[in-house]
NUTIDREN-659555 format. One record per residue: residue in three letters; chain; x, y, z of N, C-alpha, C in turn. Coordinates in nm, 3 decimals, padded with zeros to 5 digits. Example, Ala and Ser with C-alpha at 12.3 -4.5 7.8 and 13.67 -1.06 7.14 Angstrom:
# residues 2
+--------+--------+---------+---------+---------+---------+---------+---------+---------+---------+---------+
| residu | chaine |     n.X |     n.Y |     n.Z |    ca.X |    ca.Y |    ca.Z |     c.X |     c.Y |     c.Z |
+--------+--------+---------+---------+---------+---------+---------+---------+---------+---------+---------+
|    ALA |      A |  01.319 | -00.569 |  00.780 |  01.230 | -00.450 |  00.780 |  01.320 | -00.330 |  00.780 |
|    SER |      A |  01.285 | -00.225 |  00.708 |  01.367 | -00.106 |  00.714 |  01.290 |  00.003 |  00.787 |
+--------+--------+---------+---------+---------+---------+---------+---------+---------+---------+---------+
***
This chain:
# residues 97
+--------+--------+---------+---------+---------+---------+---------+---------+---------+---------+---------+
| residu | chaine |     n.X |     n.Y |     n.Z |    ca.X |    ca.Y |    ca.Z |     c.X |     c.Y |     c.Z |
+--------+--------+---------+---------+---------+---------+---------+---------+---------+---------+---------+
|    UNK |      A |  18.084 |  00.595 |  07.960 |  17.945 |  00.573 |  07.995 |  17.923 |  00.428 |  08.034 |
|    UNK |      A |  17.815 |  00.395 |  08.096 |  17.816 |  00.275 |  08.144 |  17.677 |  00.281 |  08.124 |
|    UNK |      A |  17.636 |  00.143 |  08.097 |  17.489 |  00.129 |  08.056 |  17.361 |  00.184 |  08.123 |
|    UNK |      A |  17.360 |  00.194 |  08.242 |  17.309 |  00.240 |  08.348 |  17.284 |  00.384 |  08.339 |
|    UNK |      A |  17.395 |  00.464 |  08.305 |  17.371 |  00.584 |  08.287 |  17.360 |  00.684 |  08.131 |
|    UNK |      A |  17.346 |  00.565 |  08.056 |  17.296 |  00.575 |  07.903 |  17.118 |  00.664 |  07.896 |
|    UNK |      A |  17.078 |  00.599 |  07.947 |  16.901 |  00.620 |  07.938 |  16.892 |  00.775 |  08.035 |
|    UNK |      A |  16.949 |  00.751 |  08.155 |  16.961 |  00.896 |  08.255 |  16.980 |  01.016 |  08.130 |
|    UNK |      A |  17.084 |  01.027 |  08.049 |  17.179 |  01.112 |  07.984 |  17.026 |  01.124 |  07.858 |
|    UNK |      A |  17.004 |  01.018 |  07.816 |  16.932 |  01.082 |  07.729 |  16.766 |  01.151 |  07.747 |
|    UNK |      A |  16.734 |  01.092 |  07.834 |  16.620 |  01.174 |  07.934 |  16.622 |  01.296 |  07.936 |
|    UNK |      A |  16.727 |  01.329 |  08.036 |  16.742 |  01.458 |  08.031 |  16.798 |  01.523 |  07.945 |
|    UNK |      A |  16.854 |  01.508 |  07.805 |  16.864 |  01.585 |  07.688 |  16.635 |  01.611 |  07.615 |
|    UNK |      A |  16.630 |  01.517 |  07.646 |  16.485 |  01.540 |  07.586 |  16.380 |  01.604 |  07.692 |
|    UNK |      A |  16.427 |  01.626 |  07.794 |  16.360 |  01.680 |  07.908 |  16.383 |  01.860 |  07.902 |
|    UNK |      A |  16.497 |  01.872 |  07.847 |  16.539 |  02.022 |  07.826 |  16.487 |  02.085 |  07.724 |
|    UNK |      A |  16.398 |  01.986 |  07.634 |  16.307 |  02.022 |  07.503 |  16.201 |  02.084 |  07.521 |
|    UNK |      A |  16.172 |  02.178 |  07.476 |  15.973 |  02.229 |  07.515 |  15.882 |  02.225 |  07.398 |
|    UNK |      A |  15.777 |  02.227 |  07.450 |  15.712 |  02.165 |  07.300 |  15.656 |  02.326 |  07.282 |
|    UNK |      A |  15.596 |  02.311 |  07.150 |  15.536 |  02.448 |  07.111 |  15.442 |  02.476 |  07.183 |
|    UNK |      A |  15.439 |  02.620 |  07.188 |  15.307 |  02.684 |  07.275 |  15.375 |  02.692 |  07.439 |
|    UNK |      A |  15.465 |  02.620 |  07.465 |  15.447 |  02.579 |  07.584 |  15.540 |  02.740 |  07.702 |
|    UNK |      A |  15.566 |  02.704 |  07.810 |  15.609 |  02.829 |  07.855 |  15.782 |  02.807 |  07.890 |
|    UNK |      A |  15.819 |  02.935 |  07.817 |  15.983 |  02.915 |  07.814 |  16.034 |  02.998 |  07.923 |
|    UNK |      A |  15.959 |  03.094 |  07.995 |  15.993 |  03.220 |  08.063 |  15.931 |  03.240 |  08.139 |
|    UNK |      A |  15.976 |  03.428 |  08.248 |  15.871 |  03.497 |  08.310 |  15.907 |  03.460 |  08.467 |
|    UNK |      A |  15.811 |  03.563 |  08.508 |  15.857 |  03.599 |  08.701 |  15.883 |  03.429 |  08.743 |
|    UNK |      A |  15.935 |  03.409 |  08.795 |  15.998 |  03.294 |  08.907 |  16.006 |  03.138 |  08.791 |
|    UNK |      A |  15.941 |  03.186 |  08.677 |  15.983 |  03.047 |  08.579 |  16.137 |  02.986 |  08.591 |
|    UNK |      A |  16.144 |  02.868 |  08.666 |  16.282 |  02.775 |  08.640 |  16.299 |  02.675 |  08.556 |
|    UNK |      A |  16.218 |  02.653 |  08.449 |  16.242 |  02.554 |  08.358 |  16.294 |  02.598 |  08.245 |
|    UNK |      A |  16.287 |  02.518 |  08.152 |  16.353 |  02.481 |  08.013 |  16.327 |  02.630 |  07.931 |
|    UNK |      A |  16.428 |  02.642 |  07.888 |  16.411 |  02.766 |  07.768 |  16.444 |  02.738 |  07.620 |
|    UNK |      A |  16.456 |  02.634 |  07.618 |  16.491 |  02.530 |  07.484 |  16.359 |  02.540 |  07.355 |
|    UNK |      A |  16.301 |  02.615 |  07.309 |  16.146 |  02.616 |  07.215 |  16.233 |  02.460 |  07.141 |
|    UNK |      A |  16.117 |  02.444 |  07.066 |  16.145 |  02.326 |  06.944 |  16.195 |  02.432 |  06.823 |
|    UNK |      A |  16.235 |  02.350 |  06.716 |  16.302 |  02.403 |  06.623 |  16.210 |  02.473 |  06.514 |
|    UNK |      A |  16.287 |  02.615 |  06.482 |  16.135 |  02.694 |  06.395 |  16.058 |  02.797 |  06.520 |
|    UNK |      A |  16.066 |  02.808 |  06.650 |  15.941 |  02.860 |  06.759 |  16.105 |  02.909 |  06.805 |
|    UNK |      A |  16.061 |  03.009 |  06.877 |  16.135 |  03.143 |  06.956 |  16.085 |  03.153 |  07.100 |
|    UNK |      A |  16.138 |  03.174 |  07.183 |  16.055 |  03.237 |  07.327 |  16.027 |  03.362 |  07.293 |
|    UNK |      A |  15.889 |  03.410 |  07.349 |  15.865 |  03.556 |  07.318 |  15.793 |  03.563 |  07.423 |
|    UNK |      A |  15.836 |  03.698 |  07.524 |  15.765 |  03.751 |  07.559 |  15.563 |  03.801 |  07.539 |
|    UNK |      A |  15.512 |  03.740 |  07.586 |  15.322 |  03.757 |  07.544 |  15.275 |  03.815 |  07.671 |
|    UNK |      A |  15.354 |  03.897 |  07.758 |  15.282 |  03.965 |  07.845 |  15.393 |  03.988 |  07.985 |
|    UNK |      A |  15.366 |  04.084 |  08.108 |  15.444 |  04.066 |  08.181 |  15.489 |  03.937 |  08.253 |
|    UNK |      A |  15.533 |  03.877 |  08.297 |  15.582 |  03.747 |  08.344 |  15.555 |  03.603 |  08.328 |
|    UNK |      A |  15.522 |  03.639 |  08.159 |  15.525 |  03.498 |  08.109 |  15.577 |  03.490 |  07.984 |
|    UNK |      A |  15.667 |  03.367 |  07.914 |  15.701 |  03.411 |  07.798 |  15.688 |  03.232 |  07.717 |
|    UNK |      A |  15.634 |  03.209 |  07.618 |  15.624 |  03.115 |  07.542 |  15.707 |  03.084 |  07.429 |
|    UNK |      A |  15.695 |  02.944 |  07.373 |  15.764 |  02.892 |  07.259 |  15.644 |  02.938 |  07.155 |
|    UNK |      A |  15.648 |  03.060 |  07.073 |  15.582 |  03.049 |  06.947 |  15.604 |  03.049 |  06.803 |
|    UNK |      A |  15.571 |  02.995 |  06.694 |  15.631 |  02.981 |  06.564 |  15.744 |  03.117 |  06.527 |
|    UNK |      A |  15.845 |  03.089 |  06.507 |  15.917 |  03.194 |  06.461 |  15.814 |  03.248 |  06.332 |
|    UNK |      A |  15.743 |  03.239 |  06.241 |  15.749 |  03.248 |  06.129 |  15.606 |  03.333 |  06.158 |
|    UNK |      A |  15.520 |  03.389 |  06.283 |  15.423 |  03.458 |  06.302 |  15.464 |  03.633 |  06.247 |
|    UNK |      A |  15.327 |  03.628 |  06.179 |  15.334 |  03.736 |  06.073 |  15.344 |  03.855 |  06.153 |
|    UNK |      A |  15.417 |  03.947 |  06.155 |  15.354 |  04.089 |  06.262 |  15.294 |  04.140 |  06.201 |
|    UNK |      A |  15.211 |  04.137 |  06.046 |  15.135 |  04.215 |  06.037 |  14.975 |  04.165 |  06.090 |
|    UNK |      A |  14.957 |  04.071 |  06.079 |  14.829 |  03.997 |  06.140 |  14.822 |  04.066 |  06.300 |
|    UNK |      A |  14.698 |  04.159 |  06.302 |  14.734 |  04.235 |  06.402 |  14.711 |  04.122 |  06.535 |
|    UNK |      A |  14.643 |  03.990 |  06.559 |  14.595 |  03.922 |  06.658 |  14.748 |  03.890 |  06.684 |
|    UNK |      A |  14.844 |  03.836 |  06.605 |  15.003 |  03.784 |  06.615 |  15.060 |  03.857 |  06.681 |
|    UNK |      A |  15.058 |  03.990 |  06.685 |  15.159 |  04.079 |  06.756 |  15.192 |  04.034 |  06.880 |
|    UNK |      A |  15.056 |  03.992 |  06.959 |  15.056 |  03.961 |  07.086 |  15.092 |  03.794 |  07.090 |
|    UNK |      A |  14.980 |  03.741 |  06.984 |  14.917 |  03.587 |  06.961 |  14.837 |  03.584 |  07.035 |
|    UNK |      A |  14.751 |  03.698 |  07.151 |  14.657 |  03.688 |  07.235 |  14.556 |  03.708 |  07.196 |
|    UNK |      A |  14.415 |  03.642 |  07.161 |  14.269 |  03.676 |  07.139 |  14.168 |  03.717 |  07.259 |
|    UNK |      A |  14.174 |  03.680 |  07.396 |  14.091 |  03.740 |  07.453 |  14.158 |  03.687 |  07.583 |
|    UNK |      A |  14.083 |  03.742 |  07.708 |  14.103 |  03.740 |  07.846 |  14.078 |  03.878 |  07.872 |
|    UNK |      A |  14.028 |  03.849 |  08.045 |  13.994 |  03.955 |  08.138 |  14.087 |  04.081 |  08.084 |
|    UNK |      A |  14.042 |  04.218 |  08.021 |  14.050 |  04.350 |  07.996 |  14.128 |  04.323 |  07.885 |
|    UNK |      A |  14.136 |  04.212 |  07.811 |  14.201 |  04.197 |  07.682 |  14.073 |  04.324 |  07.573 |
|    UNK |      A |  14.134 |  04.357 |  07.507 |  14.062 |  04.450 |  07.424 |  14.140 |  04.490 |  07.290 |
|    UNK |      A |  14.224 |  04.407 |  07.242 |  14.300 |  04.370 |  07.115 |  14.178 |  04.269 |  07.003 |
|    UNK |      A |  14.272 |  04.247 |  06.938 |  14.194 |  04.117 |  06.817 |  14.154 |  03.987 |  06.862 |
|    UNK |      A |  13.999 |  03.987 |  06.829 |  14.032 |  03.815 |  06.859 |  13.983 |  03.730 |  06.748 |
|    UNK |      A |  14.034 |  03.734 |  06.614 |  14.047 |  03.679 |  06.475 |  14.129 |  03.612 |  06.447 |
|    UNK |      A |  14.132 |  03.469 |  06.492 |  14.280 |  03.428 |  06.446 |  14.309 |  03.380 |  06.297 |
|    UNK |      A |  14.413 |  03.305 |  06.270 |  14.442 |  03.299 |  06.151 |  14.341 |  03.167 |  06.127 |
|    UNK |      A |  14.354 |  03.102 |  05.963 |  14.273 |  03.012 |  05.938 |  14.383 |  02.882 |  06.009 |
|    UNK |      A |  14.296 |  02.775 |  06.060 |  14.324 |  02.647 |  06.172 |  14.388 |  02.681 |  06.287 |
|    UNK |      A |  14.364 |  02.775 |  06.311 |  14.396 |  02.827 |  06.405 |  14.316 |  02.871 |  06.545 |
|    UNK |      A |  14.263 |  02.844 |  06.639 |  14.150 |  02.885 |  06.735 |  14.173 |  02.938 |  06.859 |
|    UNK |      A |  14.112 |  03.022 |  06.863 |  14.147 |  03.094 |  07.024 |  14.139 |  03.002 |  07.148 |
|    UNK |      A |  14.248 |  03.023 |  07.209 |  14.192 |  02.868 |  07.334 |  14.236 |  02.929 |  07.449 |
|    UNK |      A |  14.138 |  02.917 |  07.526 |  14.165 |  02.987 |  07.647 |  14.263 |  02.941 |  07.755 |
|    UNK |      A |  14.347 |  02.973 |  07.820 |  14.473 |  02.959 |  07.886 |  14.446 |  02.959 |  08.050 |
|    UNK |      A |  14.395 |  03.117 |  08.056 |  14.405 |  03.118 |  08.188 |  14.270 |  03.212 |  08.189 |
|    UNK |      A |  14.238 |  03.305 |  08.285 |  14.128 |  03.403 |  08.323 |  14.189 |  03.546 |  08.274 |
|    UNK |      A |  14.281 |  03.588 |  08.258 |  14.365 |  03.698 |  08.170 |  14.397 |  03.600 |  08.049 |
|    UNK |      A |  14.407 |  03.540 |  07.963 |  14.489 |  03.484 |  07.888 |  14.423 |  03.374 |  07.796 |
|    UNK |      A |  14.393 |  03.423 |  07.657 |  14.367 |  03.307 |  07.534 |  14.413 |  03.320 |  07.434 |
|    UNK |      A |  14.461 |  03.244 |  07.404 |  14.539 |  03.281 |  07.258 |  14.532 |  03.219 |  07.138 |
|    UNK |      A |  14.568 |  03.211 |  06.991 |  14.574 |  03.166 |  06.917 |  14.677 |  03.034 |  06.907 |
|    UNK |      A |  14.611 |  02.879 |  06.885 |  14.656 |  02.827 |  06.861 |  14.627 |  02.713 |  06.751 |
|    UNK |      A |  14.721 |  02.589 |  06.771 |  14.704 |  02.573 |  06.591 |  14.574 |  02.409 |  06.643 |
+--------+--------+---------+---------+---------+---------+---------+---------+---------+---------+---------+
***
């Protein structure tokens, strides 16, 4: 290694990181599939898939999805305690922390 290409190398090790919540997947997604440590990619709908806590309860029926509301959403929208529904997109809000 040479000094020059010290900082490059570690960039992109932290660039391949995704933070929670964030999107790991799904139709034409080319980025990072790396979640942070503890969070899983999961599938939350057709062609999108997120970093969410491994440790989400499936019995909490809003978790199954982690989705609380959006256009023809008609599931739960109760999330857990510190937790708040935040809207994403026009299909798409979900529980977050």
């Amino acid at each position: 290694f040479t000094t020059g290409s010290l900082p490059t190398l570690l960039l992109r090790d932290s660039a391949g990181q995704l933070g929670a919540w964030d999107q790991c997947g799904g139709m034409a997604y080319t980025g990072s599939t790396k979640c942070p440590k503890d969070y899983v990619c999961s599938a939350r709908q057709p062609g999108f898939s997120q970093c969410v806590p491994g440790w989400i309860p499936l019995w909490y029926s809003a978790w199954r999805t982690g989705d609380c509301g959006g256009a023809k959403y008609a599931g739960p929208t109760k999330c857990p305690n510190d937790y708040a529904c935040k809207y994403r997109s026009v299909t798409l809000s979900q529980c977050i922390p």
